[in-house]
PyMOL Python script that loads the backbone (N, CA, C, O; Angstrom):
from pymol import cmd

cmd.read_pdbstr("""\
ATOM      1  N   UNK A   1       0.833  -1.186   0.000  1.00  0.00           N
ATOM      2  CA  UNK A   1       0.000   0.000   0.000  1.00  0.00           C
ATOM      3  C   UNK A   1       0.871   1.240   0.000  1.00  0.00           C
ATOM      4  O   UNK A   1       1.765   1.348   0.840  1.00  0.00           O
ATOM      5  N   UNK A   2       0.631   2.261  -0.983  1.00  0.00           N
ATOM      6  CA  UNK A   2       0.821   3.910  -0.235  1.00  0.00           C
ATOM      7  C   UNK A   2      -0.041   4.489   0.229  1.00  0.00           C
ATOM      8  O   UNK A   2      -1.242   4.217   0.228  1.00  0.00           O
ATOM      9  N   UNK A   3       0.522   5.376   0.684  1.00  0.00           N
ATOM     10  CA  UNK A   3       0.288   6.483   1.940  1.00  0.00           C
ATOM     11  C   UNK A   3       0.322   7.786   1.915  1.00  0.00           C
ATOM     12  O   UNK A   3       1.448   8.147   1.570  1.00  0.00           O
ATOM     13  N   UNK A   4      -0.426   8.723   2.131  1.00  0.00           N
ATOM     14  CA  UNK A   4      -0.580   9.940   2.100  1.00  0.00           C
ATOM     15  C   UNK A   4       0.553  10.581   2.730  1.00  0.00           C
ATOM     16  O   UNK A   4       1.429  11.343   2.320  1.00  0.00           O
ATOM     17  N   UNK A   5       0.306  10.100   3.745  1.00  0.00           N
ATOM     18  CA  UNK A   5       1.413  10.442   4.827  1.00  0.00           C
ATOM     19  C   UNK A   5       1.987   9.526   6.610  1.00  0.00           C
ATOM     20  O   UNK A   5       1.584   8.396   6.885  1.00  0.00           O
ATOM     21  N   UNK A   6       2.429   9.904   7.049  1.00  0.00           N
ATOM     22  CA  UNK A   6       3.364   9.047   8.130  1.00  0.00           C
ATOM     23  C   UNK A   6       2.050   8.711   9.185  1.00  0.00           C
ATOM     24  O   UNK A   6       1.801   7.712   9.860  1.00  0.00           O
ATOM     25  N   UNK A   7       1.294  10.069   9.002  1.00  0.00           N
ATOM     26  CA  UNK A   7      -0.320   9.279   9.861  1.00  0.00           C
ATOM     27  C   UNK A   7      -1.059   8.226   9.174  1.00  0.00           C
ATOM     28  O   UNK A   7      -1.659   7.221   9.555  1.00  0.00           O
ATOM     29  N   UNK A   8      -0.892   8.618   8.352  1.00  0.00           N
ATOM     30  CA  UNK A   8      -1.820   7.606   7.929  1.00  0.00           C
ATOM     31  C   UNK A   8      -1.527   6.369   7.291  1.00  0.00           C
ATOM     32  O   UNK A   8      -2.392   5.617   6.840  1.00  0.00           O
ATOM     33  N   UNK A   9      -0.399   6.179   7.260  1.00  0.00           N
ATOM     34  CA  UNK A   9       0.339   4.873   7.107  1.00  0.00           C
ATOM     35  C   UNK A   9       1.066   3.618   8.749  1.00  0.00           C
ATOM     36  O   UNK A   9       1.521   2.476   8.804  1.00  0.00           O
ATOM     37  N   UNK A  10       0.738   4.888   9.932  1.00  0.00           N
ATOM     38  CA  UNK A  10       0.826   4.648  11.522  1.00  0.00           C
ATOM     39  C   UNK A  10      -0.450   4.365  12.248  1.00  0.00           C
ATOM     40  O   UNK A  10      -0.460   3.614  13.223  1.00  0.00           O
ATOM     41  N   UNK A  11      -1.868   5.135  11.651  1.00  0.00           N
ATOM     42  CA  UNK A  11      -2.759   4.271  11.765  1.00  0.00           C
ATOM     43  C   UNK A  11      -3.311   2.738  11.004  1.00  0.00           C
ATOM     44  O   UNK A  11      -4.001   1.883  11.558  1.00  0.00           O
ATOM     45  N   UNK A  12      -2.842   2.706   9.761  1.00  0.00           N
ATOM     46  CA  UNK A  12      -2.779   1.776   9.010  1.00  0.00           C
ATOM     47  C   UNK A  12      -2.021  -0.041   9.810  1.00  0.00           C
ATOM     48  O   UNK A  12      -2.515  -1.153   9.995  1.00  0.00           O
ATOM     49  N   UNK A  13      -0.691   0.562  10.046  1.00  0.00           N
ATOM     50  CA  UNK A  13       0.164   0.008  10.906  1.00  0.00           C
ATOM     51  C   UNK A  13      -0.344  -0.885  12.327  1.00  0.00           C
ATOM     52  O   UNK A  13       0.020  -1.983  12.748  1.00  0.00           O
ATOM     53  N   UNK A  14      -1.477   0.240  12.916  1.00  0.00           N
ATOM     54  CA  UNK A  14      -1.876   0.308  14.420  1.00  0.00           C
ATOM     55  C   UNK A  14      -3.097  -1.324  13.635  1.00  0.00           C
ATOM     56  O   UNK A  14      -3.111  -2.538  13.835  1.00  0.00           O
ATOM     57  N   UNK A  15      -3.818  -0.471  12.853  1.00  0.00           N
ATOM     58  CA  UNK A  15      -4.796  -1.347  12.176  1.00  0.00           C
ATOM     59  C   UNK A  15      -4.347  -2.543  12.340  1.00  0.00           C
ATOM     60  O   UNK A  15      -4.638  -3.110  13.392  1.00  0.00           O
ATOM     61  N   UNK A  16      -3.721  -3.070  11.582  1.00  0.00           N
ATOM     62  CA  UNK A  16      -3.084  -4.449  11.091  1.00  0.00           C
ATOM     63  C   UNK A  16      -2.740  -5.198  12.740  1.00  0.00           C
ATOM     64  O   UNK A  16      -3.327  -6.170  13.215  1.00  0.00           O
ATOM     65  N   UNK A  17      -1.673  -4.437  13.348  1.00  0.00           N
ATOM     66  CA  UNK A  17      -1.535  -4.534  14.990  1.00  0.00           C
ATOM     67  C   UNK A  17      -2.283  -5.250  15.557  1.00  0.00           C
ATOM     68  O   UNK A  17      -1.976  -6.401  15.869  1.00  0.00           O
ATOM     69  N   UNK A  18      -3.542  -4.656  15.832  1.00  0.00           N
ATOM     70  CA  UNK A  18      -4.807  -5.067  16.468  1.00  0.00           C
ATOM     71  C   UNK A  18      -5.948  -6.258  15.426  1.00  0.00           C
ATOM     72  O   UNK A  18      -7.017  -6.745  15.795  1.00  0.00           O
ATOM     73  N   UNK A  19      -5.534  -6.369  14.645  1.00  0.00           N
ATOM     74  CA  UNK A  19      -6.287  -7.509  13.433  1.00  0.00           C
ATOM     75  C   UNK A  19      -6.307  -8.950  14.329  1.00  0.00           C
ATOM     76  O   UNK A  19      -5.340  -9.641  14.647  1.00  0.00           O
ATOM     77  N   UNK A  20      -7.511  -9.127  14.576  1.00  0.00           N
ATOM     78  CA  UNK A  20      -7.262 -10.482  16.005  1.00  0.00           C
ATOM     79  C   UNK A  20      -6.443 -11.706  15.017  1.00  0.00           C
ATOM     80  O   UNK A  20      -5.715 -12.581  15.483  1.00  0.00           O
ATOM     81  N   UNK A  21      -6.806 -11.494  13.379  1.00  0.00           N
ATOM     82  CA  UNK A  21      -6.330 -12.462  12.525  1.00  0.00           C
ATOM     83  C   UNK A  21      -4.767 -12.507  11.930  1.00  0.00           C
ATOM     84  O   UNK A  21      -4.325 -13.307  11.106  1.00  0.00           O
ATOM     85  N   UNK A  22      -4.032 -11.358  12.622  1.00  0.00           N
ATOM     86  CA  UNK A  22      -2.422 -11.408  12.484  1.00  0.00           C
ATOM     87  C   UNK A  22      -1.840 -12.556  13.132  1.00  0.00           C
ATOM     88  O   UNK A  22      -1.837 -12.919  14.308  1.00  0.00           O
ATOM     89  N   UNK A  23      -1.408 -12.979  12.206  1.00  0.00           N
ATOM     90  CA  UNK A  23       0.555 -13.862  12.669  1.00  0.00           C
ATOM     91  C   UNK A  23       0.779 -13.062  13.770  1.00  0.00           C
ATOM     92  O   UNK A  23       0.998 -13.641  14.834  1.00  0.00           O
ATOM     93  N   UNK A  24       0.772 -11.856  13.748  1.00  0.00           N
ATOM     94  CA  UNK A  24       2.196 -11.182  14.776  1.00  0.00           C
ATOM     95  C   UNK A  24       1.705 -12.185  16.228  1.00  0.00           C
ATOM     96  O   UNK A  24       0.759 -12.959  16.373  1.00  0.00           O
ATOM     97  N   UNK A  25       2.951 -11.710  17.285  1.00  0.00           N
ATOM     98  CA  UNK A  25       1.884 -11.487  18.592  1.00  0.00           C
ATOM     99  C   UNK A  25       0.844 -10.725  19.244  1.00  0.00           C
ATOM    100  O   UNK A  25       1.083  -9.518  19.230  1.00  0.00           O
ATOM    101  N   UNK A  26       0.165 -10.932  19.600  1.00  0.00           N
ATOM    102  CA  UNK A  26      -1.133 -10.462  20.156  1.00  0.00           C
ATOM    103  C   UNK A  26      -0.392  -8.821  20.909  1.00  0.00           C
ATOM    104  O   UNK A  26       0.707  -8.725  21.455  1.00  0.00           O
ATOM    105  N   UNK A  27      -1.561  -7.550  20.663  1.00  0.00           N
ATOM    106  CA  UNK A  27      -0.881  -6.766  21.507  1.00  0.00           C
ATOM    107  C   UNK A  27      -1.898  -6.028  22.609  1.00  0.00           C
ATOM    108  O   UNK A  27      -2.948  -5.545  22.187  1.00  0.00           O
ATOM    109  N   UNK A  28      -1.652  -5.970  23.656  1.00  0.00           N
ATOM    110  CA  UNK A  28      -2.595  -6.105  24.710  1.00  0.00           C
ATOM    111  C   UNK A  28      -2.950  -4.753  25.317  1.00  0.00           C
ATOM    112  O   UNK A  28      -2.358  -4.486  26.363  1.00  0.00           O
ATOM    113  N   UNK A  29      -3.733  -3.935  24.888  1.00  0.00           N
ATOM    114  CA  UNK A  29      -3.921  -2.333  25.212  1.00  0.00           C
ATOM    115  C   UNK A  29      -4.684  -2.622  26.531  1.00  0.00           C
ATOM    116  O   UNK A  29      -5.276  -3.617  26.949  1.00  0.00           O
ATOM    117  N   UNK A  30      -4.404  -1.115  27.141  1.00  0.00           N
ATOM    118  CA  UNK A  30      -4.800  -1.064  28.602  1.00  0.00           C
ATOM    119  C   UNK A  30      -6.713  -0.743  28.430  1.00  0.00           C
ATOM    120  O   UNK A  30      -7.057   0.035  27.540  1.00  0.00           O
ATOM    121  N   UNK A  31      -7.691  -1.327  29.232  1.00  0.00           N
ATOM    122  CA  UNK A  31      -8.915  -1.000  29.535  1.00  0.00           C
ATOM    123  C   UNK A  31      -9.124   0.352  29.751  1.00  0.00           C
ATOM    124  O   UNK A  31      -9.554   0.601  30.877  1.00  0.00           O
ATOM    125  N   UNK A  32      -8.917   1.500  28.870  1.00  0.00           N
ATOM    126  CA  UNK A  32      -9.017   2.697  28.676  1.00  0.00           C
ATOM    127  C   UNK A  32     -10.020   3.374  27.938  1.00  0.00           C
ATOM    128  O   UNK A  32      -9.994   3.340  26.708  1.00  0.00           O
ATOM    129  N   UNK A  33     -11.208   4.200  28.773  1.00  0.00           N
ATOM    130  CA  UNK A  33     -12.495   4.443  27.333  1.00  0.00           C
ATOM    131  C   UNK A  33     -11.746   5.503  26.190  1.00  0.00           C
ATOM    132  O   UNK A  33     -11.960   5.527  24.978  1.00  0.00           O
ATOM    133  N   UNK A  34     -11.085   6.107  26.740  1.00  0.00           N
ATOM    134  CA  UNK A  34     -10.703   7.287  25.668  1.00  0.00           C
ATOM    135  C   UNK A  34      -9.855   6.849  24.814  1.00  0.00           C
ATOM    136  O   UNK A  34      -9.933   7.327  23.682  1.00  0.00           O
ATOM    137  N   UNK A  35      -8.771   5.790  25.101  1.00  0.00           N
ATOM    138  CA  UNK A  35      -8.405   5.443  24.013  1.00  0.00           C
ATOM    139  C   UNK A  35      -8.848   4.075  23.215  1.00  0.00           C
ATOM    140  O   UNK A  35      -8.200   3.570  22.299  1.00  0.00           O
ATOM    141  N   UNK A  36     -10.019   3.605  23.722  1.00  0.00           N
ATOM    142  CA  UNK A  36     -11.111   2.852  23.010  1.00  0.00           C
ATOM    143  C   UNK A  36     -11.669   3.206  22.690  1.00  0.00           C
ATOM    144  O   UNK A  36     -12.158   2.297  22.020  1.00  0.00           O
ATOM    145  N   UNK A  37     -12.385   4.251  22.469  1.00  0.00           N
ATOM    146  CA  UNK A  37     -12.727   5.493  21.650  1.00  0.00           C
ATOM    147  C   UNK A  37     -12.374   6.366  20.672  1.00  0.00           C
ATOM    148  O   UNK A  37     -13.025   6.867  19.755  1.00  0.00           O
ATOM    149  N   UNK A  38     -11.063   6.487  21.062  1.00  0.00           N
ATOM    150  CA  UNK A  38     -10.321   7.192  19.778  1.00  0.00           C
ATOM    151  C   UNK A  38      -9.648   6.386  18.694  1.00  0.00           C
ATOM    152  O   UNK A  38      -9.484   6.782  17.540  1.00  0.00           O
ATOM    153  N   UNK A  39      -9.275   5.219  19.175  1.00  0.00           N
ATOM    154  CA  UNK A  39      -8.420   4.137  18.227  1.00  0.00           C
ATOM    155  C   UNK A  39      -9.395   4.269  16.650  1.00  0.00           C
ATOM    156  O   UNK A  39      -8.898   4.625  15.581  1.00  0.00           O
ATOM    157  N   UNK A  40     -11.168   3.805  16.897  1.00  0.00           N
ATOM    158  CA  UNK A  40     -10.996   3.085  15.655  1.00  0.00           C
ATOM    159  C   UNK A  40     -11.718   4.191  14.662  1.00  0.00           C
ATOM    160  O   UNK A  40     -11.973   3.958  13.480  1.00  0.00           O
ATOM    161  N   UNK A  41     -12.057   5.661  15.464  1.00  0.00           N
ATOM    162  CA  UNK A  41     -12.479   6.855  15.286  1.00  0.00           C
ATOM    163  C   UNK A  41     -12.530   7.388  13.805  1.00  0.00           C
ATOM    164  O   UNK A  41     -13.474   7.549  13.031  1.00  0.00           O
ATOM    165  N   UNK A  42     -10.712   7.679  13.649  1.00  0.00           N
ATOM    166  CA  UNK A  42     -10.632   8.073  12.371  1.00  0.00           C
ATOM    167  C   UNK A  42     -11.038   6.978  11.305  1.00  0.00           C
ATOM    168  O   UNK A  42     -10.879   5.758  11.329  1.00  0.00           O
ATOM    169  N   UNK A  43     -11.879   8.187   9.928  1.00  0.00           N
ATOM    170  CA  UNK A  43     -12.327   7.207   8.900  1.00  0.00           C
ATOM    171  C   UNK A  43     -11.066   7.272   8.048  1.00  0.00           C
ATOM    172  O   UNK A  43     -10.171   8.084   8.283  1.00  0.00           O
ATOM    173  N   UNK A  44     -11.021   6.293   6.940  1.00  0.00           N
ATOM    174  CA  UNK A  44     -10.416   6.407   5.823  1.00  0.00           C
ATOM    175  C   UNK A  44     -10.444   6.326   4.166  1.00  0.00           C
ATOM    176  O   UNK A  44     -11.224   5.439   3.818  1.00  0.00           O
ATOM    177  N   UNK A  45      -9.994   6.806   3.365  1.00  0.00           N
ATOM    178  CA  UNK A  45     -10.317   6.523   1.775  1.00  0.00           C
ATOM    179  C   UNK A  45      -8.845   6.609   1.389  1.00  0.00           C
ATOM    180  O   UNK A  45      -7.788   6.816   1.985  1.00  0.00           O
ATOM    181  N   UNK A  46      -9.333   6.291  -0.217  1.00  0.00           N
ATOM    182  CA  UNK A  46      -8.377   6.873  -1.135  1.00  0.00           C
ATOM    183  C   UNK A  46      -8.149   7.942  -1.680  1.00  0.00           C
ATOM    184  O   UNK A  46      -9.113   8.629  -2.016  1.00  0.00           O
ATOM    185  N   UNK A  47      -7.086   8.307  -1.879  1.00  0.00           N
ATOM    186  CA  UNK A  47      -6.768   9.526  -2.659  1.00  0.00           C
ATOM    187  C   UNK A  47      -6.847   9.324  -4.090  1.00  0.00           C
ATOM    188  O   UNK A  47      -6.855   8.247  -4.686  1.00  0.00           O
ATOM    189  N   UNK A  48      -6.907  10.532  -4.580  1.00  0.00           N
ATOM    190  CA  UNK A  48      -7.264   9.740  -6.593  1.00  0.00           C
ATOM    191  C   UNK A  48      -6.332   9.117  -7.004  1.00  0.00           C
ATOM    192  O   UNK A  48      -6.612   8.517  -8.042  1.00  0.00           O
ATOM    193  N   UNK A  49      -5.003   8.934  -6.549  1.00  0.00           N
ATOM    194  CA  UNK A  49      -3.909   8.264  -6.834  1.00  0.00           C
ATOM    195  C   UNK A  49      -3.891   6.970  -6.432  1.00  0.00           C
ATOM    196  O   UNK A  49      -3.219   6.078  -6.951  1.00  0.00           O
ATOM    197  N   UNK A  50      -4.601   6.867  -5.542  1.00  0.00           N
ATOM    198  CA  UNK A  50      -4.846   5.637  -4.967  1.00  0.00           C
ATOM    199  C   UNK A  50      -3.994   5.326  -3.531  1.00  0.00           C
ATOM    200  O   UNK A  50      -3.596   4.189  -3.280  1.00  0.00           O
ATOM    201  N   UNK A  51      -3.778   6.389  -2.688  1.00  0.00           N
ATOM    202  CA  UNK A  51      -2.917   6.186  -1.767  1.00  0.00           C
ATOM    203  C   UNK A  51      -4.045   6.433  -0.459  1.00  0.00           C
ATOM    204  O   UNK A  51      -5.042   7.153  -0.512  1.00  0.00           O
ATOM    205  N   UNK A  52      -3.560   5.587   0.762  1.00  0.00           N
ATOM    206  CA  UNK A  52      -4.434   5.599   1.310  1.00  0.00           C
ATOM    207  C   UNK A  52      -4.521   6.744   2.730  1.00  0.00           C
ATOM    208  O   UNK A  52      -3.716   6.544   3.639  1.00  0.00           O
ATOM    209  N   UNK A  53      -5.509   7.908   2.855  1.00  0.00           N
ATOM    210  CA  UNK A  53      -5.673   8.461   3.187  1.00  0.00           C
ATOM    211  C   UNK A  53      -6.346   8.593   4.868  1.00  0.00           C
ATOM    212  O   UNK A  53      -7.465   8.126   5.084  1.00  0.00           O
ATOM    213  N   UNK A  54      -5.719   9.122   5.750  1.00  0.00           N
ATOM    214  CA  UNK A  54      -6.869   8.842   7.402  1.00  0.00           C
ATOM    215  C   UNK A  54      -7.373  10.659   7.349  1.00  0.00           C
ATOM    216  O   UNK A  54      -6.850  11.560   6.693  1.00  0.00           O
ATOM    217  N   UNK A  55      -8.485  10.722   8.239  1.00  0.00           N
ATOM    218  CA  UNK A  55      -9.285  11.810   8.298  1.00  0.00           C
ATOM    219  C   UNK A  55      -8.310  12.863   9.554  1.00  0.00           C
ATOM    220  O   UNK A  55      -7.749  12.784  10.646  1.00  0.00           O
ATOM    221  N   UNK A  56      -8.591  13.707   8.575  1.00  0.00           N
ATOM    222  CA  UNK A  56      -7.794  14.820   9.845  1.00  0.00           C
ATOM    223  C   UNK A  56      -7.893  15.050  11.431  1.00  0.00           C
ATOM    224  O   UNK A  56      -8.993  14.739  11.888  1.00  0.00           O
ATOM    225  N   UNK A  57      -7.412  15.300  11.910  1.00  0.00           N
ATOM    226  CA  UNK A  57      -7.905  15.463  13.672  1.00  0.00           C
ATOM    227  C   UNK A  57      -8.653  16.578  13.854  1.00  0.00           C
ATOM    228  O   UNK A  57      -9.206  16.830  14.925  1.00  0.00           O
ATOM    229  N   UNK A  58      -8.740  17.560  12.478  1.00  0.00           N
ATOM    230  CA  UNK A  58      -9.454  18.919  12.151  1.00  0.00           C
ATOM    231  C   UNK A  58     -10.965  18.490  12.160  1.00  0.00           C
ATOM    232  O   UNK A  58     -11.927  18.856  12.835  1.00  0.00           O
ATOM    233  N   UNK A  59     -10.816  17.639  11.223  1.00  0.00           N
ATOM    234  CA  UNK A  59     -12.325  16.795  10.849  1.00  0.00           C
ATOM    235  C   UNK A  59     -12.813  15.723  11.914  1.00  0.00           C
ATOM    236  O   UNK A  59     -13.934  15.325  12.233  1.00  0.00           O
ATOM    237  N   UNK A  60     -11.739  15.463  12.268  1.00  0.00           N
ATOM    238  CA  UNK A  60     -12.130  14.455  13.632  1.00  0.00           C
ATOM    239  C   UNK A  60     -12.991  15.322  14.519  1.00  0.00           C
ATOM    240  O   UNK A  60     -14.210  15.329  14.686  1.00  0.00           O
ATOM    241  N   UNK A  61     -12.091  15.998  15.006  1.00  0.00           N
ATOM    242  CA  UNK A  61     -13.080  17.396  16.298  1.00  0.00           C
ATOM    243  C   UNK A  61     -14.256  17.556  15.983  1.00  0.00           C
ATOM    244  O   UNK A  61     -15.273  17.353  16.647  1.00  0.00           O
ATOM    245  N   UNK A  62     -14.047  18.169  14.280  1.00  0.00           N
ATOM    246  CA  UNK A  62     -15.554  18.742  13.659  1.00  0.00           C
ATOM    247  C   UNK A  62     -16.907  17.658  14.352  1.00  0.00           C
ATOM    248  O   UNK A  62     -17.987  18.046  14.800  1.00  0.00           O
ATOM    249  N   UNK A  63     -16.484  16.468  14.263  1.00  0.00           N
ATOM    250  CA  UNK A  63     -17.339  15.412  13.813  1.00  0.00           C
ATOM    251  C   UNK A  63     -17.731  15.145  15.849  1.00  0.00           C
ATOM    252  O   UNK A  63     -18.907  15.238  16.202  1.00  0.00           O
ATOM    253  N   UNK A  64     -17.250  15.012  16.318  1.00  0.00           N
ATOM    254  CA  UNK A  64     -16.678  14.106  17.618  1.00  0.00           C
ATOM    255  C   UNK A  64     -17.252  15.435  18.529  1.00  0.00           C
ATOM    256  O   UNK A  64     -18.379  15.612  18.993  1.00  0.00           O
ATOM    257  N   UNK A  65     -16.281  16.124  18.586  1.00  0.00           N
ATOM    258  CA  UNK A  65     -16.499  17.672  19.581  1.00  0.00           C
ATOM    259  C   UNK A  65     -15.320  17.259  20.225  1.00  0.00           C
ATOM    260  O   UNK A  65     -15.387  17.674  21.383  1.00  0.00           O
ATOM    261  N   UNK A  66     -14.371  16.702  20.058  1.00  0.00           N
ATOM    262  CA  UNK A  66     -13.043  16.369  21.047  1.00  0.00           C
ATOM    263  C   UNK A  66     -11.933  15.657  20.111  1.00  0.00           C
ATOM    264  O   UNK A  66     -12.173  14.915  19.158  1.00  0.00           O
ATOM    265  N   UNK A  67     -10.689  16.043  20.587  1.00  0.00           N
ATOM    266  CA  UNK A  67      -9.407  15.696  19.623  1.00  0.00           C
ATOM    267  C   UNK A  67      -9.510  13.769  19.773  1.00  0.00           C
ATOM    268  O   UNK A  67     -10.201  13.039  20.484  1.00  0.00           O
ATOM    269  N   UNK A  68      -8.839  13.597  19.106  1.00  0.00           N
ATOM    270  CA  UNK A  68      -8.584  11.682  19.505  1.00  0.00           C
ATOM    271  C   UNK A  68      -7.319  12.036  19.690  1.00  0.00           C
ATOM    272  O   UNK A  68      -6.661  11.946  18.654  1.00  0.00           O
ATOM    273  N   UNK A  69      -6.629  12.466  20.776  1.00  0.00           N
ATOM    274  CA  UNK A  69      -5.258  12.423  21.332  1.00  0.00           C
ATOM    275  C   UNK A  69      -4.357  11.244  21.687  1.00  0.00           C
ATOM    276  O   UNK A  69      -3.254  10.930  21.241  1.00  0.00           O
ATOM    277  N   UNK A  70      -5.441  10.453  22.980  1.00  0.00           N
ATOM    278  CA  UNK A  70      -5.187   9.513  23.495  1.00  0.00           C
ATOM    279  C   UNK A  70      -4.799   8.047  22.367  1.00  0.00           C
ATOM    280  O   UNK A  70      -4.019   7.102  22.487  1.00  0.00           O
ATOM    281  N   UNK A  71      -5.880   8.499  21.180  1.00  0.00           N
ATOM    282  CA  UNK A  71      -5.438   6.979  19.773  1.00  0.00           C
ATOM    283  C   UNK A  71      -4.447   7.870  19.239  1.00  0.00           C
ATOM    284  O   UNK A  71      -3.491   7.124  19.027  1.00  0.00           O
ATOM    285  N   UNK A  72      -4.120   9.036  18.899  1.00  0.00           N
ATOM    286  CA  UNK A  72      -2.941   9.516  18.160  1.00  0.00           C
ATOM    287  C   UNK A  72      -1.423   8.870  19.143  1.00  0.00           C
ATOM    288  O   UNK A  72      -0.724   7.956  18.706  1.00  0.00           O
ATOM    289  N   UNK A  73      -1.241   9.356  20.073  1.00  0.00           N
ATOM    290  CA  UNK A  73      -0.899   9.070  20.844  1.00  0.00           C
ATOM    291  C   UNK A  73      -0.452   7.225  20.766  1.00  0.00           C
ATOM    292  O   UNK A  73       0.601   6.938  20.198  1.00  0.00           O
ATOM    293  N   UNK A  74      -1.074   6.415  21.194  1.00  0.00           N
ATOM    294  CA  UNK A  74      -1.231   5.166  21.105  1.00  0.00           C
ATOM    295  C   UNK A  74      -0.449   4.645  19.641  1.00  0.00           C
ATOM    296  O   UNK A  74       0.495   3.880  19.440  1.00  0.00           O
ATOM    297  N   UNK A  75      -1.256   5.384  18.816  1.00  0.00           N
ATOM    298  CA  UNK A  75      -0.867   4.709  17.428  1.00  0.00           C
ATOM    299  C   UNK A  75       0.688   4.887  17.455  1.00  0.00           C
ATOM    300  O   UNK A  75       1.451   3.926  17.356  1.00  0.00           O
ATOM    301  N   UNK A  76       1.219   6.542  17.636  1.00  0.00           N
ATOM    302  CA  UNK A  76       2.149   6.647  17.087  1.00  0.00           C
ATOM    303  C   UNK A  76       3.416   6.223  18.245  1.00  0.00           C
ATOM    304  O   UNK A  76       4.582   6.568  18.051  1.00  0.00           O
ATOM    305  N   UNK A  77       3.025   5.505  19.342  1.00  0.00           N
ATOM    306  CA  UNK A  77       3.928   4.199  20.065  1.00  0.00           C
ATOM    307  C   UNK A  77       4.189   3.074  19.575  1.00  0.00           C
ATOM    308  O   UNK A  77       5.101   2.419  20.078  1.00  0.00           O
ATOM    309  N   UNK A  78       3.623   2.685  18.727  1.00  0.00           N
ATOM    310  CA  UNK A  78       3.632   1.572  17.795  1.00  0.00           C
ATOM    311  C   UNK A  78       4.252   1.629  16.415  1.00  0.00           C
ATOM    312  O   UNK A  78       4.672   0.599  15.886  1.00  0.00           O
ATOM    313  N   UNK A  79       4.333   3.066  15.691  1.00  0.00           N
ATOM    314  CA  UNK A  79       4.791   3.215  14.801  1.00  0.00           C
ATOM    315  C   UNK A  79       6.255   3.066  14.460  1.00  0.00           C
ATOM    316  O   UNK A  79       6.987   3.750  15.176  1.00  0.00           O
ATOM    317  N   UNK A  80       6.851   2.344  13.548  1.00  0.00           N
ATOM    318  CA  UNK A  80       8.430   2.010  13.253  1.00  0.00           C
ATOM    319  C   UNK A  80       8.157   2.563  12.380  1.00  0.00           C
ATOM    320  O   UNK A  80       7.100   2.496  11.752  1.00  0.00           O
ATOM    321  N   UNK A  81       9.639   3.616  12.062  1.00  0.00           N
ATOM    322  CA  UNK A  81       9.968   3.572  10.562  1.00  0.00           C
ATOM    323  C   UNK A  81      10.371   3.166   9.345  1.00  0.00           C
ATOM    324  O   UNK A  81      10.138   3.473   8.176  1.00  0.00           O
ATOM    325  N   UNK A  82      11.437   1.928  10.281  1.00  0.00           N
ATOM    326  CA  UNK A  82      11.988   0.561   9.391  1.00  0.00           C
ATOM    327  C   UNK A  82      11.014  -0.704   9.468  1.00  0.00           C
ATOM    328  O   UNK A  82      11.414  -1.848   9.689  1.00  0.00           O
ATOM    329  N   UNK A  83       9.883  -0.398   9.288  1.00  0.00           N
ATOM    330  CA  UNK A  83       9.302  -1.658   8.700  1.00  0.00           C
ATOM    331  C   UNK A  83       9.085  -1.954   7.815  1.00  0.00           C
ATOM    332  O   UNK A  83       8.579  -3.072   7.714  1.00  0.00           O
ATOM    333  N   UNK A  84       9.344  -1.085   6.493  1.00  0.00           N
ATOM    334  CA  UNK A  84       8.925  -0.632   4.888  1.00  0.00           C
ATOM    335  C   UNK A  84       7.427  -0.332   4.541  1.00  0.00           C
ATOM    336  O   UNK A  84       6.724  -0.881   3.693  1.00  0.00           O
ATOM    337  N   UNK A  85       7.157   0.543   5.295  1.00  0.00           N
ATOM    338  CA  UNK A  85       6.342   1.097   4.832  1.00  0.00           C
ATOM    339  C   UNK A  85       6.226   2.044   3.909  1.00  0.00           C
ATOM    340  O   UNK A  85       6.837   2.991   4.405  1.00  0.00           O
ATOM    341  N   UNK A  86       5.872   2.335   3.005  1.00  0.00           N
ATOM    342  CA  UNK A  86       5.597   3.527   1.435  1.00  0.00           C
ATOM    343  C   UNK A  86       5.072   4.274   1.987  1.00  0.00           C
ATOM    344  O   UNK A  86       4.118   3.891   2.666  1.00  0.00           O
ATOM    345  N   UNK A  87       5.402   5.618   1.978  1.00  0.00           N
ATOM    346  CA  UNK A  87       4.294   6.865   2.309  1.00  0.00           C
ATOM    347  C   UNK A  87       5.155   7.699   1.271  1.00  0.00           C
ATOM    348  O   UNK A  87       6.383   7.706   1.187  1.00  0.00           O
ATOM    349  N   UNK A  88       4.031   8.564   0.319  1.00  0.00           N
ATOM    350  CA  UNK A  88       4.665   9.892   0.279  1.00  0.00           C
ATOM    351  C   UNK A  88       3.989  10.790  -0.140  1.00  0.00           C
ATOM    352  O   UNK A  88       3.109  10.605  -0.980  1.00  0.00           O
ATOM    353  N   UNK A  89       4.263  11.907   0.353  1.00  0.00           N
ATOM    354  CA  UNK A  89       3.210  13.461   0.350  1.00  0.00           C
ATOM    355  C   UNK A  89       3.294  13.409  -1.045  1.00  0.00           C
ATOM    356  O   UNK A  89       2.737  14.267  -1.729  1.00  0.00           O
TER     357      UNK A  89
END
""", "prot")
cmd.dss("prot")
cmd.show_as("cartoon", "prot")
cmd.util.cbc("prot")
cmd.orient("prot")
């Protein structure tokens, strides 16, 4: 896949993470509403290029009335840069 950008290739990332149907090992988040709340929050599409796009935290607020900090946050603890992931603006 590409990527719009480093968010949205770190929620992408987080995605796959939490997929109960991954190979990886299992990863075990804390019983937290806010960031069970914010994790699966943001929507996503394509860009006309076909790269895959997450919804702004601008548009998040709009939508919500509150930032998703606590899943920004979260996600981007999980995020590597050497895993080969494609992103580019």
């Amino acid at each position: 896949f590409e990527f719009l950008n480093i968010r949205a290739a770190a929620y992408w990332h987080m995605r796959e993470i939490l997929d109960p149907d991954s190979e990886d090992d299992p990863v075990l988040l804390p019983d937290d509403p806010d960031m069970i709340g914010d994790l699966p929050t943001p929507k996503w599409t394509r860009t006309s290029s076909g790269k895959i796009k997450v919804e702004s935290k601008k548009d998040i607020r709009k939508r919500l009335g509150h930032s998703p900090d606590v899943g920004d946050a979260v996600v981007l603890s999980f995020w590597e840069e050497n895993i080969g992931w494609t992103w580019r603006s």
